[in-house]
PDB file of N, H, CA, C and O in Angstrom:
ATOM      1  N   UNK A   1      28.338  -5.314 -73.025  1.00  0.00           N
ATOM      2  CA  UNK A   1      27.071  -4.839 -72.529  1.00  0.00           C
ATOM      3  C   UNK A   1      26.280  -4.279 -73.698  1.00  0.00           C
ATOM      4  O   UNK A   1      26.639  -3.467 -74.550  1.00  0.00           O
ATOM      5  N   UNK A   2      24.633  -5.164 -73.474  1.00  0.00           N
ATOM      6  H   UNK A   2      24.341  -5.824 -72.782  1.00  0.00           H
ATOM      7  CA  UNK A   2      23.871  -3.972 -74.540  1.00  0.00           C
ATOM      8  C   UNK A   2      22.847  -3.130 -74.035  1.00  0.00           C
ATOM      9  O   UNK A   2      22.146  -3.359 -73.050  1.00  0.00           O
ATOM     10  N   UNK A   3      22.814  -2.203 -74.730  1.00  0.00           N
ATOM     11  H   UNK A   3      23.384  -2.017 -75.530  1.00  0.00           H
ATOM     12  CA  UNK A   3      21.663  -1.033 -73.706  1.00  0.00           C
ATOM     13  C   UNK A   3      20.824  -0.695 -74.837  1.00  0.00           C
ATOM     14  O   UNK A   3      21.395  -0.131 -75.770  1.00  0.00           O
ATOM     15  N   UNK A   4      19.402  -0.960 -74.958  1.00  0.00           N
ATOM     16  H   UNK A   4      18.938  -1.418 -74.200  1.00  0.00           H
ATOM     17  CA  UNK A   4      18.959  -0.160 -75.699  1.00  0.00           C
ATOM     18  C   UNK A   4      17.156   0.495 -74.877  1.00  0.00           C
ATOM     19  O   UNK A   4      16.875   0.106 -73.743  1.00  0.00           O
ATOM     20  N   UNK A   5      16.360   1.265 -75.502  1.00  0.00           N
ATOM     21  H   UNK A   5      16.588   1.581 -76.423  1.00  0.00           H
ATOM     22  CA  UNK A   5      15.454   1.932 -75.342  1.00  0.00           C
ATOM     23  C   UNK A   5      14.197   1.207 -76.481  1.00  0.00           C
ATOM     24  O   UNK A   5      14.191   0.682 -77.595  1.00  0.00           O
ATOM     25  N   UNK A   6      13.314   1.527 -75.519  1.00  0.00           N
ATOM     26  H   UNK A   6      13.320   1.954 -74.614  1.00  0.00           H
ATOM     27  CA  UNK A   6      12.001   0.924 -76.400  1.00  0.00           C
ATOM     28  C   UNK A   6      10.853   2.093 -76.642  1.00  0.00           C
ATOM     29  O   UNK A   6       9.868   2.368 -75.956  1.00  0.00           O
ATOM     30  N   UNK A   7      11.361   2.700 -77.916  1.00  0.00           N
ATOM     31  H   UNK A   7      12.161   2.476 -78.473  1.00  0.00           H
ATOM     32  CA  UNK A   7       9.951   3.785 -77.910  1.00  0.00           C
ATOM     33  C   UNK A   7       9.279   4.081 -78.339  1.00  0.00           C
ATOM     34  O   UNK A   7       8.811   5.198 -78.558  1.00  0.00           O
ATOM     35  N   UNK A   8       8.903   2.559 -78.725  1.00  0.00           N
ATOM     36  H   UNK A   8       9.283   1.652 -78.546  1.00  0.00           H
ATOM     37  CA  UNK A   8       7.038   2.770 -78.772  1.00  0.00           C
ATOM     38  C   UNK A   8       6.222   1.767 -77.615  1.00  0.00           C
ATOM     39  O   UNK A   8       5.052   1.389 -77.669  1.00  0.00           O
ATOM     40  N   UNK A   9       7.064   1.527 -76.750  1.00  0.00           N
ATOM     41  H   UNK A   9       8.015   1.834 -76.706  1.00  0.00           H
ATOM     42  CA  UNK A   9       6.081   1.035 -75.622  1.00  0.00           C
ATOM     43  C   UNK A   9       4.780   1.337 -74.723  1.00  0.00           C
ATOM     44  O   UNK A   9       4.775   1.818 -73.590  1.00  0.00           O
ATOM     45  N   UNK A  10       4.232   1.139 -75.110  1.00  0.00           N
ATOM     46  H   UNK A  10       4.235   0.749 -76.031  1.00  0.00           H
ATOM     47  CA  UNK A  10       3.209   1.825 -74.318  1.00  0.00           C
ATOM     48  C   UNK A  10       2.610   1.189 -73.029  1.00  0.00           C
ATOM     49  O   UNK A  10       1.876   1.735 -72.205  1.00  0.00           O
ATOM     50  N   UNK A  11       3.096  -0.110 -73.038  1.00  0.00           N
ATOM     51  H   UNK A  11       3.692  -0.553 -73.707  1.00  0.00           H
ATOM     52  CA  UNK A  11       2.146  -0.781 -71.882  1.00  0.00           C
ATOM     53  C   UNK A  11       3.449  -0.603 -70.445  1.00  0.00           C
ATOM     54  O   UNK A  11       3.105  -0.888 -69.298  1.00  0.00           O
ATOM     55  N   UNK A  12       4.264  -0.324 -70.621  1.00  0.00           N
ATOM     56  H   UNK A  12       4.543  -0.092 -71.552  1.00  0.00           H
ATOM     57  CA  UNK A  12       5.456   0.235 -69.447  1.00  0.00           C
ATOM     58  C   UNK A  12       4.923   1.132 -68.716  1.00  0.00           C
ATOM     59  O   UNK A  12       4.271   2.041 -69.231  1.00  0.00           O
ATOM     60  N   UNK A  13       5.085   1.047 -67.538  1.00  0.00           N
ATOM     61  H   UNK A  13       5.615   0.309 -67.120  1.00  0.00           H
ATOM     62  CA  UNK A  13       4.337   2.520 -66.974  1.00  0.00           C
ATOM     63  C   UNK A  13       5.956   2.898 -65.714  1.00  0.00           C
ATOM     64  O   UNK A  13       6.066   3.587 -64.700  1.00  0.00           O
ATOM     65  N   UNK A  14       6.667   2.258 -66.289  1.00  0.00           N
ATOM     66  H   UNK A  14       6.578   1.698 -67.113  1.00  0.00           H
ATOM     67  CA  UNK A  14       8.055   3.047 -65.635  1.00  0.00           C
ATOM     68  C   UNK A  14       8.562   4.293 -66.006  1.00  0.00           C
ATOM     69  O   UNK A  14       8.648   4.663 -67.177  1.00  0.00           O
ATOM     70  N   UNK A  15       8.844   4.842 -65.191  1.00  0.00           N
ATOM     71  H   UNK A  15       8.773   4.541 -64.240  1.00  0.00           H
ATOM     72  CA  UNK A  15       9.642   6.228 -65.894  1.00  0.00           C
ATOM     73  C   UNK A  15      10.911   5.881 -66.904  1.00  0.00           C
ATOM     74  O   UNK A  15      11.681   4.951 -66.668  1.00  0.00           O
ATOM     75  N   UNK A  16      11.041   6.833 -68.176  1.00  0.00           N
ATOM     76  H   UNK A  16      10.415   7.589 -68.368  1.00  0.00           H
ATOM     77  CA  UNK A  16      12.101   6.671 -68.892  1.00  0.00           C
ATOM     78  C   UNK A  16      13.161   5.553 -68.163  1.00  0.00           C
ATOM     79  O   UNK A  16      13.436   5.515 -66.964  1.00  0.00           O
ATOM     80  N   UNK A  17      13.615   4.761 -69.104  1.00  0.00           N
ATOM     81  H   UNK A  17      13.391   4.792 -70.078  1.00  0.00           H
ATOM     82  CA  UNK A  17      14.437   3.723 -68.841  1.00  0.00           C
ATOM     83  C   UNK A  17      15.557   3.288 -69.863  1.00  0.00           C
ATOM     84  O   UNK A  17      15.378   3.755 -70.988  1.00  0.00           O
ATOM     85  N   UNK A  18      16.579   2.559 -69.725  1.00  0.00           N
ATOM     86  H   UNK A  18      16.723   2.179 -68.812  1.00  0.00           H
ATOM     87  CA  UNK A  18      17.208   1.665 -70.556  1.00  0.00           C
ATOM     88  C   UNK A  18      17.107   0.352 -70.565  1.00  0.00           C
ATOM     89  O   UNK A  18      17.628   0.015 -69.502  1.00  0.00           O
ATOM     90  N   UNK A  19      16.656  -0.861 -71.271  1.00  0.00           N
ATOM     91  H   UNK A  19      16.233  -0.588 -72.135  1.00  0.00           H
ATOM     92  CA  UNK A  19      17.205  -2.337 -70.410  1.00  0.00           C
ATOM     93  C   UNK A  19      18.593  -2.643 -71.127  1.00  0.00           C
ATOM     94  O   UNK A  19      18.999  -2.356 -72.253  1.00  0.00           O
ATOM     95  N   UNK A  20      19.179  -3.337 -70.056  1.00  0.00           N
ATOM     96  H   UNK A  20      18.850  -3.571 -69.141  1.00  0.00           H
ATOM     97  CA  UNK A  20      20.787  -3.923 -70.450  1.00  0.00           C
ATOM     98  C   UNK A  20      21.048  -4.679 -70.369  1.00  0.00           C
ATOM     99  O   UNK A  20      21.060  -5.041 -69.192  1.00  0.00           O
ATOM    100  N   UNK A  21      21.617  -5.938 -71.589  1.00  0.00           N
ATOM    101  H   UNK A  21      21.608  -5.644 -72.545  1.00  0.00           H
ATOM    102  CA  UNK A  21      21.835  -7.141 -71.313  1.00  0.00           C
ATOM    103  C   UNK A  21      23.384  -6.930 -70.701  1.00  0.00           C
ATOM    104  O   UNK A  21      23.970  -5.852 -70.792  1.00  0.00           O
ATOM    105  N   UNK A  22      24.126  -8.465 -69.880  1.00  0.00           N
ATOM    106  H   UNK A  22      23.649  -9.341 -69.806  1.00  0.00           H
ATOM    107  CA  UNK A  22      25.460  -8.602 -69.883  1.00  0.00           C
ATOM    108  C   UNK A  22      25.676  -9.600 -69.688  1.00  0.00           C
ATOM    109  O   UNK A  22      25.729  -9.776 -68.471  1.00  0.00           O
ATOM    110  N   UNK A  23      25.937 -10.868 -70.488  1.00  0.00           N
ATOM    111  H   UNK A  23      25.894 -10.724 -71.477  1.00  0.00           H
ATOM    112  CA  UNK A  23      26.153 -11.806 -70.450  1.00  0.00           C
ATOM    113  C   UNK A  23      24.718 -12.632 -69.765  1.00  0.00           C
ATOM    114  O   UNK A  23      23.777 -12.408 -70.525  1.00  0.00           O
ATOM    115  N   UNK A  24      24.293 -13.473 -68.620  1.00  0.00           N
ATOM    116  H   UNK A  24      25.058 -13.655 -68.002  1.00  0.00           H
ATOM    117  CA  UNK A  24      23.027 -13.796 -68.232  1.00  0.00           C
ATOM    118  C   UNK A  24      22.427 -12.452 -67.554  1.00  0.00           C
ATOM    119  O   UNK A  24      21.296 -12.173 -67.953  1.00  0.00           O
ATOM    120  N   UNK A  25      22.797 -11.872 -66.923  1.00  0.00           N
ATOM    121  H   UNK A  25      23.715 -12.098 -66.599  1.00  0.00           H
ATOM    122  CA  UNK A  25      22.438 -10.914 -66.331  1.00  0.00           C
ATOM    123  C   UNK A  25      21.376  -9.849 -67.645  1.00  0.00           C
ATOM    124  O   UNK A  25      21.558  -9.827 -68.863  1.00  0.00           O
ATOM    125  N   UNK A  26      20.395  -9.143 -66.907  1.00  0.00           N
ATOM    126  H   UNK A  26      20.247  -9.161 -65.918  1.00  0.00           H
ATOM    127  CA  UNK A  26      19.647  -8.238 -67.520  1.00  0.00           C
ATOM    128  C   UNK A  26      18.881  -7.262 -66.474  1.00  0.00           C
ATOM    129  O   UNK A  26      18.614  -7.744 -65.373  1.00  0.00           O
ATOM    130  N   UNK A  27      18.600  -6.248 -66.679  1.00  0.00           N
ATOM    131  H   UNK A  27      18.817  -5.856 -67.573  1.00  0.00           H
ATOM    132  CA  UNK A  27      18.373  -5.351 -66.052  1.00  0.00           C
ATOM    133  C   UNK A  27      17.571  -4.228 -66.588  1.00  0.00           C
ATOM    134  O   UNK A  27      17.781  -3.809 -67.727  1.00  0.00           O
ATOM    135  N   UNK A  28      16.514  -3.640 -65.695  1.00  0.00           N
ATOM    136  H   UNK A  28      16.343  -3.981 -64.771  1.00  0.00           H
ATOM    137  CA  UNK A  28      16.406  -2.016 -66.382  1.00  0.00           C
ATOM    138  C   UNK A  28      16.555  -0.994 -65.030  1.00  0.00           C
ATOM    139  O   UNK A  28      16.360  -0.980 -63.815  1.00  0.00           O
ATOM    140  N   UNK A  29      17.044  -0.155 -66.145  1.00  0.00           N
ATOM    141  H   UNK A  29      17.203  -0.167 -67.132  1.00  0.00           H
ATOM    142  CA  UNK A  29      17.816   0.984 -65.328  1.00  0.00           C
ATOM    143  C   UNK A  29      17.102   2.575 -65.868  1.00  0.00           C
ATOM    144  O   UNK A  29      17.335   3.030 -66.988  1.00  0.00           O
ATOM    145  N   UNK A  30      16.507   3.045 -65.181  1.00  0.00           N
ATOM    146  H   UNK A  30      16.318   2.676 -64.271  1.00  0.00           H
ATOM    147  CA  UNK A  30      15.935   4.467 -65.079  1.00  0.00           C
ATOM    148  C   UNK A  30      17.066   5.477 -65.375  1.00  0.00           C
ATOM    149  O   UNK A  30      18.130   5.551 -64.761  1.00  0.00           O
ATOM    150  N   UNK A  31      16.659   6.266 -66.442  1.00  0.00           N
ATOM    151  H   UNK A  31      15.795   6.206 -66.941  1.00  0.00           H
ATOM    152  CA  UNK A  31      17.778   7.156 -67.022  1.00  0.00           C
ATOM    153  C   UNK A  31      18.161   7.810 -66.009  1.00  0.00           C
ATOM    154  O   UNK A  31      19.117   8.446 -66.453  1.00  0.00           O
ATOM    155  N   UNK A  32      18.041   8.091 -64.878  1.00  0.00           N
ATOM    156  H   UNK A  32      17.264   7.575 -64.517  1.00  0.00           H
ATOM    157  CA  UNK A  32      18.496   8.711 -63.461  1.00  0.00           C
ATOM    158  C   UNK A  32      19.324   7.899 -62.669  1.00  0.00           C
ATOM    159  O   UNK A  32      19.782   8.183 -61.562  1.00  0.00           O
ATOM    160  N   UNK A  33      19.518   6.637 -63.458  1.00  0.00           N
ATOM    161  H   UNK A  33      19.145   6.406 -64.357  1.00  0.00           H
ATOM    162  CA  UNK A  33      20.394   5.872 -62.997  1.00  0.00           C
ATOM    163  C   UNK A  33      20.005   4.665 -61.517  1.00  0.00           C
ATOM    164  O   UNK A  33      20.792   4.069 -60.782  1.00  0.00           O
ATOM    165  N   UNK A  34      18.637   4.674 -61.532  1.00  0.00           N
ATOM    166  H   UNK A  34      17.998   5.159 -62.129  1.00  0.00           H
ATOM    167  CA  UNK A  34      18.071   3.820 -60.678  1.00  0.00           C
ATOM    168  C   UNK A  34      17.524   2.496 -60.892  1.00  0.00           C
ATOM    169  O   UNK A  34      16.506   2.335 -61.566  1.00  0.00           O
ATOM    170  N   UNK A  35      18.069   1.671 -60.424  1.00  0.00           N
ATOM    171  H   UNK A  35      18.895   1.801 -59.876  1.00  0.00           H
ATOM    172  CA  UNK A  35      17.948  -0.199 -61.035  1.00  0.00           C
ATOM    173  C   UNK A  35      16.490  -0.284 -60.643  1.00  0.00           C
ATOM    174  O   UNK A  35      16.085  -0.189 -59.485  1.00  0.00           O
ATOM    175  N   UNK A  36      15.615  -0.502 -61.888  1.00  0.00           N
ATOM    176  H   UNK A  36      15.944  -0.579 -62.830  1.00  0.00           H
ATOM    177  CA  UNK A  36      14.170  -0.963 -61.193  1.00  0.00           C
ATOM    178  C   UNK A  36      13.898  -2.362 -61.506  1.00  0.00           C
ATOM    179  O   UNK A  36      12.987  -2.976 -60.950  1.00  0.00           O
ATOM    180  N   UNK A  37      14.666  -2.878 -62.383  1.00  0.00           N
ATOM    181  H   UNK A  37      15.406  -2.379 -62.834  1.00  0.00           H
ATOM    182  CA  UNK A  37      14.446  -4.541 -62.290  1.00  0.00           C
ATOM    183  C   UNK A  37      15.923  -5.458 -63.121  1.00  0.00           C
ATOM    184  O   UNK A  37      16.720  -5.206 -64.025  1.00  0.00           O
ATOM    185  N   UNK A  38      15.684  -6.467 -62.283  1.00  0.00           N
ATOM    186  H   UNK A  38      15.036  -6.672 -61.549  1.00  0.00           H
ATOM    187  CA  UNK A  38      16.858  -7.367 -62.701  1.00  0.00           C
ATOM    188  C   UNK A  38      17.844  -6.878 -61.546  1.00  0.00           C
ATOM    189  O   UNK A  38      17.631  -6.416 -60.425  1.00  0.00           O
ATOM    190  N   UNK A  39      19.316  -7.234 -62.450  1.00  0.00           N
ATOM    191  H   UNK A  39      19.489  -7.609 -63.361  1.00  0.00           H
ATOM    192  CA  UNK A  39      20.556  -6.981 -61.718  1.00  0.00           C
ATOM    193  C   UNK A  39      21.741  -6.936 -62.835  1.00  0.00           C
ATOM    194  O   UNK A  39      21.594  -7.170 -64.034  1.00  0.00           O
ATOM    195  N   UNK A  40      22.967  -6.578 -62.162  1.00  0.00           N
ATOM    196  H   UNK A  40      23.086  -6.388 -61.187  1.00  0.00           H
ATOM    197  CA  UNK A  40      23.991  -6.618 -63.143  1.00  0.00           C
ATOM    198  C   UNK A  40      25.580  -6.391 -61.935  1.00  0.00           C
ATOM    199  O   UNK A  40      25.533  -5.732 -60.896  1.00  0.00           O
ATOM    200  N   UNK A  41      26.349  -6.840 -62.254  1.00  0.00           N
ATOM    201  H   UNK A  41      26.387  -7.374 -63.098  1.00  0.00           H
ATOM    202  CA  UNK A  41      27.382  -7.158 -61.430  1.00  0.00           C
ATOM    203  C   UNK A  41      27.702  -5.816 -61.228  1.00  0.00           C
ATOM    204  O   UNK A  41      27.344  -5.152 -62.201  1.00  0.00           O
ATOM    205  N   UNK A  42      28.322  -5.039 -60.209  1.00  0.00           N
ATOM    206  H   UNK A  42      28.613  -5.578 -59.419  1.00  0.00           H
ATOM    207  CA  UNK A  42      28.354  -4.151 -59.334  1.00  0.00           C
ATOM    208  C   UNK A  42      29.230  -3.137 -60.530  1.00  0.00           C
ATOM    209  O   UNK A  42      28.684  -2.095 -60.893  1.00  0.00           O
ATOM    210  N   UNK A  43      30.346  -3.448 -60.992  1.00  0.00           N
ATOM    211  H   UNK A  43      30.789  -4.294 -60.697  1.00  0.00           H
ATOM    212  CA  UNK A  43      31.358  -3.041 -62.034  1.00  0.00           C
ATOM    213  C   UNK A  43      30.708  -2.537 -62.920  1.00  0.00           C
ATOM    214  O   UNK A  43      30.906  -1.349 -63.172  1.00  0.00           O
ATOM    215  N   UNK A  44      29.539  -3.434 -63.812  1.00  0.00           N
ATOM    216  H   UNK A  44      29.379  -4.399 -63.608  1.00  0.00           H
ATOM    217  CA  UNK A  44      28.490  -2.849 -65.077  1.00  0.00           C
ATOM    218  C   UNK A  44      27.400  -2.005 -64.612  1.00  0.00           C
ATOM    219  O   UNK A  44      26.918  -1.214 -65.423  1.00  0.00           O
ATOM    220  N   UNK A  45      26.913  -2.058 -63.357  1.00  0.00           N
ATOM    221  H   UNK A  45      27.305  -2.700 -62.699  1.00  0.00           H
ATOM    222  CA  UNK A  45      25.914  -1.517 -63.221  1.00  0.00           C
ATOM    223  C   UNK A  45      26.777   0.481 -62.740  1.00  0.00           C
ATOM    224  O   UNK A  45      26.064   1.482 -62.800  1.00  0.00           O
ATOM    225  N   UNK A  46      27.927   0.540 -62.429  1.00  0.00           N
ATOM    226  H   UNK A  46      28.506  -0.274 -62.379  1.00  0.00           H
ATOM    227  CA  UNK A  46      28.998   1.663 -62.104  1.00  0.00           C
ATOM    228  C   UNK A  46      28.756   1.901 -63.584  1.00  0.00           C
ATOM    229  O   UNK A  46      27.804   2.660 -63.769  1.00  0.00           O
ATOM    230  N   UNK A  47      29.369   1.453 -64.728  1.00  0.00           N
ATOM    231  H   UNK A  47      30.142   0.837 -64.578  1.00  0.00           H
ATOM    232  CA  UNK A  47      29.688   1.344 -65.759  1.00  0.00           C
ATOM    233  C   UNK A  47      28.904   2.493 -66.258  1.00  0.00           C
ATOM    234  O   UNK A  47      29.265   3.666 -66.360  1.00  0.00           O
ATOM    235  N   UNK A  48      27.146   1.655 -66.712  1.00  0.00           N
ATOM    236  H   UNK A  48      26.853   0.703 -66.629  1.00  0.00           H
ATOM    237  CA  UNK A  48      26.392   1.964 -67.547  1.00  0.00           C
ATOM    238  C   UNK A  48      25.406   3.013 -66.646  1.00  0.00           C
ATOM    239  O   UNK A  48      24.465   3.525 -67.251  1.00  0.00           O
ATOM    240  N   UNK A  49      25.626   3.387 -65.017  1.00  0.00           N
ATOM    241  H   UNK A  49      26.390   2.970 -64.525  1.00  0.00           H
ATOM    242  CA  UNK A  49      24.966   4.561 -64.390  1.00  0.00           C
ATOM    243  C   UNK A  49      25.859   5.812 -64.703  1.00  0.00           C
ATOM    244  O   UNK A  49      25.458   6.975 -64.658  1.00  0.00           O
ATOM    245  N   UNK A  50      27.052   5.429 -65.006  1.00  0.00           N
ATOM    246  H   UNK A  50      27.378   4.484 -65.043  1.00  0.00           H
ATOM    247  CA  UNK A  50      28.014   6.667 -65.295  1.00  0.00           C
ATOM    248  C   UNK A  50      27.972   7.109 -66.623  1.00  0.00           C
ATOM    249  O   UNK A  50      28.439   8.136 -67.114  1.00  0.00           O
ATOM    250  N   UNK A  51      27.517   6.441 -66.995  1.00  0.00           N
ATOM    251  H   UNK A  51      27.138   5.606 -66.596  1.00  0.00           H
ATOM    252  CA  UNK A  51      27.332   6.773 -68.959  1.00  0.00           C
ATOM    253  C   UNK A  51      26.044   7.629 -68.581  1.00  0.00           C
ATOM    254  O   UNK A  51      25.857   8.840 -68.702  1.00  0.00           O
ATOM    255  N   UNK A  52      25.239   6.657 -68.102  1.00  0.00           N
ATOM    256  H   UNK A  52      25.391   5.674 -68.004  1.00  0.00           H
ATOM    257  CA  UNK A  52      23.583   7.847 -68.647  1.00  0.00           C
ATOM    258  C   UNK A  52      24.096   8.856 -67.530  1.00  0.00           C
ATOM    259  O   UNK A  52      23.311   9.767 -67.795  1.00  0.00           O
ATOM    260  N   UNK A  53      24.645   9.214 -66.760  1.00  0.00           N
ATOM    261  H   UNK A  53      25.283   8.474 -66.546  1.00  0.00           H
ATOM    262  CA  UNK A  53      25.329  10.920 -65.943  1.00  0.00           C
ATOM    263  C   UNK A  53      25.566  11.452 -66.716  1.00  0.00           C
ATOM    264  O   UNK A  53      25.145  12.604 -66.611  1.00  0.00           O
ATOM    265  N   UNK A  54      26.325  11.172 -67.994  1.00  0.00           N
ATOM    266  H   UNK A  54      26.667  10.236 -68.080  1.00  0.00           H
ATOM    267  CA  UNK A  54      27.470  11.594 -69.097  1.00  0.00           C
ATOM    268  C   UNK A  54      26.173  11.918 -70.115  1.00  0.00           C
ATOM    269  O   UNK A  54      26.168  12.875 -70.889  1.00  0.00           O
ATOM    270  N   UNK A  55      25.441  11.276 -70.024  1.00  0.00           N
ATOM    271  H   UNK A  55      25.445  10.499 -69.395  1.00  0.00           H
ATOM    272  CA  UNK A  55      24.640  11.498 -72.163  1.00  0.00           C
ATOM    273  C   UNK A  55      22.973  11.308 -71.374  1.00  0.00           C
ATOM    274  O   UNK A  55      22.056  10.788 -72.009  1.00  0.00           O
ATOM    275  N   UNK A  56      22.765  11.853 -69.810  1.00  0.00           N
ATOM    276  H   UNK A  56      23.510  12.276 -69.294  1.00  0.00           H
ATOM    277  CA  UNK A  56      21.665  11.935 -69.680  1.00  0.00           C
ATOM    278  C   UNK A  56      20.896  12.935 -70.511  1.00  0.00           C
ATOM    279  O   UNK A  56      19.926  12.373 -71.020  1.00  0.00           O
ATOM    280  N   UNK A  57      20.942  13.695 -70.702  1.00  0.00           N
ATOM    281  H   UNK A  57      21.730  14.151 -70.289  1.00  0.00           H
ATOM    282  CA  UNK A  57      20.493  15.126 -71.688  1.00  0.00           C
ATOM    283  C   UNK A  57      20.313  14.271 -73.091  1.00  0.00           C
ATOM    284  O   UNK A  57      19.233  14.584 -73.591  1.00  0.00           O
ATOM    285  N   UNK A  58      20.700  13.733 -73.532  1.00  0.00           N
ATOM    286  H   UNK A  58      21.578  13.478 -73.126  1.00  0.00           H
ATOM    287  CA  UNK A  58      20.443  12.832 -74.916  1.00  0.00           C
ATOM    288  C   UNK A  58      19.919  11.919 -74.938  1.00  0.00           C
ATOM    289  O   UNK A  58      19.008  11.671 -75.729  1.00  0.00           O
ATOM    290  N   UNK A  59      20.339  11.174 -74.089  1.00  0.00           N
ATOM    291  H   UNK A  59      21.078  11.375 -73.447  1.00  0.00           H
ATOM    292  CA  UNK A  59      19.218  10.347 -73.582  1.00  0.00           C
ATOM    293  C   UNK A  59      17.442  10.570 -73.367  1.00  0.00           C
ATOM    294  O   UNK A  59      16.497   9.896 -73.779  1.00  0.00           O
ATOM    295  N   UNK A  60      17.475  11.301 -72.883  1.00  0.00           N
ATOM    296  H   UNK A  60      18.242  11.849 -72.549  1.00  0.00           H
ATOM    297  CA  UNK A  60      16.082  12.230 -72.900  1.00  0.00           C
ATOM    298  C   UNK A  60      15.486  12.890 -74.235  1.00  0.00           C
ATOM    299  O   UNK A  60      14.276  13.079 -74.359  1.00  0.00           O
ATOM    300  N   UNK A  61      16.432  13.233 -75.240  1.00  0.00           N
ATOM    301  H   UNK A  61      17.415  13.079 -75.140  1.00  0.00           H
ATOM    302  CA  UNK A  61      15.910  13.606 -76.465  1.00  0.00           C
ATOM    303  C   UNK A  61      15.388  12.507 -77.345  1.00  0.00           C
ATOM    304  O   UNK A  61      14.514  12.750 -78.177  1.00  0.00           O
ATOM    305  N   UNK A  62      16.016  11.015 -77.154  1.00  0.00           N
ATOM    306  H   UNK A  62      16.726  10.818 -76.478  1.00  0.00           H
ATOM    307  CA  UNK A  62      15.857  10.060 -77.501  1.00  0.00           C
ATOM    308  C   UNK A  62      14.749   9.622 -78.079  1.00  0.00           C
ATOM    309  O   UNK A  62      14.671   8.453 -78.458  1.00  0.00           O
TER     310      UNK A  62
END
């Protein structure tokens, strides 16, 4: 899985986010852990919502 942040976006008007590739699958996921686009198999999407729980606070300093 890759996760990264885009920050100098400006034309996004989503709240803080990550997008994540995994194999075809891609996704973005709201640092609160809410899927706002794409998808990701049930296992990765557990995965990478339990990480930003874990390093939400850093995530945010980001």
């Amino acid at each position: 899985m890759i996760a990264y942040m885009l920050f100098e976006d400006t034309k996004q008007h989503n709240k803080p986010h990550i997008h994540v590739h995994y194999g075809d699958f891609r996704a973005v996921i709201a640092v609160d852990g809410e899927l706002l686009a794409g998808s990701l198999p049930n296992r990765q999407l557990k995965i990478i919502t339990g990480w930003l729980a874990v390093y939400e606070e850093e995530v945010y300093k980001a």
